[in-house]
N, C-alpha and C positions, 0 to 999 in steps of 0.2 A: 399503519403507515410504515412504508421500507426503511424511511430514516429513523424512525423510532424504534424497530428489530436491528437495525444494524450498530445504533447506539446502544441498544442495552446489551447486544453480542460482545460489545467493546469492551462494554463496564462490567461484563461478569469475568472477562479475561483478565485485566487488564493486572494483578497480581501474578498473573502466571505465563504471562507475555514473553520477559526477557529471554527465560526457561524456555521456550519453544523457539524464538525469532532469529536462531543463525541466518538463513535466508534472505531475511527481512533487512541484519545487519550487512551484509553481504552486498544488498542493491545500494542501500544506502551510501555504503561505501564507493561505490560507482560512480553514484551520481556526485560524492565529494570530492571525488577525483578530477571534477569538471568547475569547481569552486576554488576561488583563488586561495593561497595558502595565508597573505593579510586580508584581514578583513576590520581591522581598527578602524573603531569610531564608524563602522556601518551600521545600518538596523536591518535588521535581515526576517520576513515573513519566515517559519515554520509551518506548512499548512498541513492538518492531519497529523501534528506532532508525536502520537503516540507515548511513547515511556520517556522520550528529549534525546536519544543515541543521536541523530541529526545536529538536534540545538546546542548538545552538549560540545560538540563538535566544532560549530559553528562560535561558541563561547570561546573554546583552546584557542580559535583564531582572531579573537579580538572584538566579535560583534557584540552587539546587542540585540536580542531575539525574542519577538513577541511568537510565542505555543499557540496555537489555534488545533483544538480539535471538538468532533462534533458528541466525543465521549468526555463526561466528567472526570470519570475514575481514569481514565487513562493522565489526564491532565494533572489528576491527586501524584499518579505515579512519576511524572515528569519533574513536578515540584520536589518531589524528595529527591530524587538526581540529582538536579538542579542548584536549587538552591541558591540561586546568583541576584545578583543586583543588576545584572545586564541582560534580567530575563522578566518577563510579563505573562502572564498567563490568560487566555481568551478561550469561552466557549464558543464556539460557532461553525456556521454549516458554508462550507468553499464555495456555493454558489451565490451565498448571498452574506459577502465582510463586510463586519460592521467599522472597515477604514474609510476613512477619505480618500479622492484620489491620490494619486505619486505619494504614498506614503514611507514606502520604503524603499530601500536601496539592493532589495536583491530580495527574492522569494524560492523560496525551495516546500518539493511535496515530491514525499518518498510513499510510492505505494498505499496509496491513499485514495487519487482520483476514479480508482476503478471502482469505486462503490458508490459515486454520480452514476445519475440515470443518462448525462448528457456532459459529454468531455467538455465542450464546447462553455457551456455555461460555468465551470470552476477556473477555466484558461480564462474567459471573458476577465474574472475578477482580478486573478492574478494578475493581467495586465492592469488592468486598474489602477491596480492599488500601488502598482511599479513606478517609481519616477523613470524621466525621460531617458533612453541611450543605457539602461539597464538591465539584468540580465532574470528570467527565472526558468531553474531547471523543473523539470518533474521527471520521476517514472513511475510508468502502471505495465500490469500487464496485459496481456495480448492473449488472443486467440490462439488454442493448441495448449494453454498452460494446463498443467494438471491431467492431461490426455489419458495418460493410463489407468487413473484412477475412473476417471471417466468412462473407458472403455468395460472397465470391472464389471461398474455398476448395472452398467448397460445389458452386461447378460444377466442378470438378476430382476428386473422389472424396468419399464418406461419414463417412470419418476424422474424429476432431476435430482440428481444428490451433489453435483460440479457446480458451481460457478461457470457462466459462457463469460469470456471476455469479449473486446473489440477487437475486429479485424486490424491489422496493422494500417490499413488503407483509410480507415474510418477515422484513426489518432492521424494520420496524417492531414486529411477533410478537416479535420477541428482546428488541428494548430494553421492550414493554411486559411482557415474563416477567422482566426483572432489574429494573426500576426502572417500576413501573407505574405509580405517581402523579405524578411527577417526570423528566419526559423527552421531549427533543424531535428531530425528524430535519425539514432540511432537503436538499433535493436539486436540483442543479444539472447543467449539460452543458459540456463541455468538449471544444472543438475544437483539435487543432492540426495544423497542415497540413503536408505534405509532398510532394516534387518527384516519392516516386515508391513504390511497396507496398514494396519492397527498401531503403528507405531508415526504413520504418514499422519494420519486423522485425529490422532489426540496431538501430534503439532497442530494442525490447523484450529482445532477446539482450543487448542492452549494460547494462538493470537488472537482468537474471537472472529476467525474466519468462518463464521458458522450460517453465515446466513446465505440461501442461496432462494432466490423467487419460484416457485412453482415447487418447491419441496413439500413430498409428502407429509403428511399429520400424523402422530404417534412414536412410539418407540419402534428403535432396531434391533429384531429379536440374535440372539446369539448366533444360531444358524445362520443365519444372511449374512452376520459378519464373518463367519467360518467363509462363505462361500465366496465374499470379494475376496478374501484373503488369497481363495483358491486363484480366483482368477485371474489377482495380479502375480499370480507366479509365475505368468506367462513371461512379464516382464524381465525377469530375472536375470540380472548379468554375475560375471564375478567379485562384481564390489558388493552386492548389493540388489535392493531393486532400486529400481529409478525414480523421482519425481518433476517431472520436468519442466521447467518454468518458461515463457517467451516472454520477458521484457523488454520494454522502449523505452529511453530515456529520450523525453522531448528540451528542446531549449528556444523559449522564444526572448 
């Protein structure tokens, strides 16, 4: 089952996570840039909590913050962050919260939703579980992220070895079928650079990005990685080579 690889991708990272997740910390910051600076005496959803960078965040501002995510070990790494009496810790899968409705007073999910099969069913919940005249942000990625690495592979065999995300139009369709009158998506790019494609790949091994559907069986022999190396050197600017990200930050 996909959620059962993409949870154990989670929990084999989840010690080596912080170490790879500039990027990661990077969105998050974005999307808290859109989060009020009080947040006393709120209770605030973390969905897809990861290591708590978000919830810890969301603590400095006053809330109280129930962790949800569909990795344990990730959740093990949150609590030791953490640590708080204004935090709670949940395992569980964003399609299907084990809240009541209008449970909380504001929901956040950083980079998280893209690993639903269907945006539409994790938004569904969120709104759920949001009391009335409330806000919750997410961002995920989009289509074209990772492109270069993508294009590497591509001269090398058929296989997928990327992640496809959703079209921007497609997170648009989702958020207008759960919150059609009230809701907005912004979308941005995101560069960060790197010395070399082998240095791209064990970032993404090191969040537990590792799962991609239709990937090939076995090991990657030496030469094949000699050879994307080759071919992302097409890439190459003077920083650097590139990794390029297309985020959306939605808010319904």
């Amino acid at each position: 089952m996909a959620k059962e690889a993409i949870s154990h991708a989670f929990d084999r990272a989840a010690k080596t996570y912080d170490a790879h997740a500039q990027f990661q910390r990077d969105v998050a910051d974005w999307l808290m840039s859109e989060v009020a600076s009080d947040l006393t005496g709120l209770h605030f959803l973390d969905l897809g909590c990861g290591t708590g960078y978000v919830a810890q965040q969301l603590i400095e501002r006053g809330a109280h913050v129930t962790c949800v995510d569909l990795s344990q070990a990730m959740l093990d790494q949150a609590k030791a962050r953490l640590s708080s009496t204004q935090t709670r810790f949940v395992q569980a899968d964003a399609e299907c919260l084990p809240f009541a409705d209008h449970s909380f007073d504001g929901v956040v999910s950083s980079l998280a939703l893209q690993w639903c099969t269907e945006l539409s069913h994790p938004l569904k919940e969120m709104k759920r579980v949001l009391k009335p005249n409330r806000q919750a942000l997410f961002t995920s990625l989009s289509e074209g992220s990772l492109y270069e690495l993508k294009q590497a592979w591509a001269e090398i065999d058929q296989h997928q070895h990327v992640n496809t995300f959703c079209h921007t139009n497609k997170i648009k369709i989702a958020l207008q079928q759960v919150s059609p009158w009230d809701n907005s998506l912004h979308c941005r790019q995101f560069v960060i650079w790197y010395s070399s494609a082998l240095s791209l790949m064990k970032d993404l091994k090191g969040i537990g990005a590792t799962h991609v559907d239709g990937r090939s069986t076995g090991l990657t022999s030496r030469e094949t990685l000699r050879d994307v190396e080759r071919y992302y050197q097409r890439f190459a600017q003077p920083d650097g080579l590139p990794a390029t990200y297309q985020v959306c930050l939605g808010i319904l």
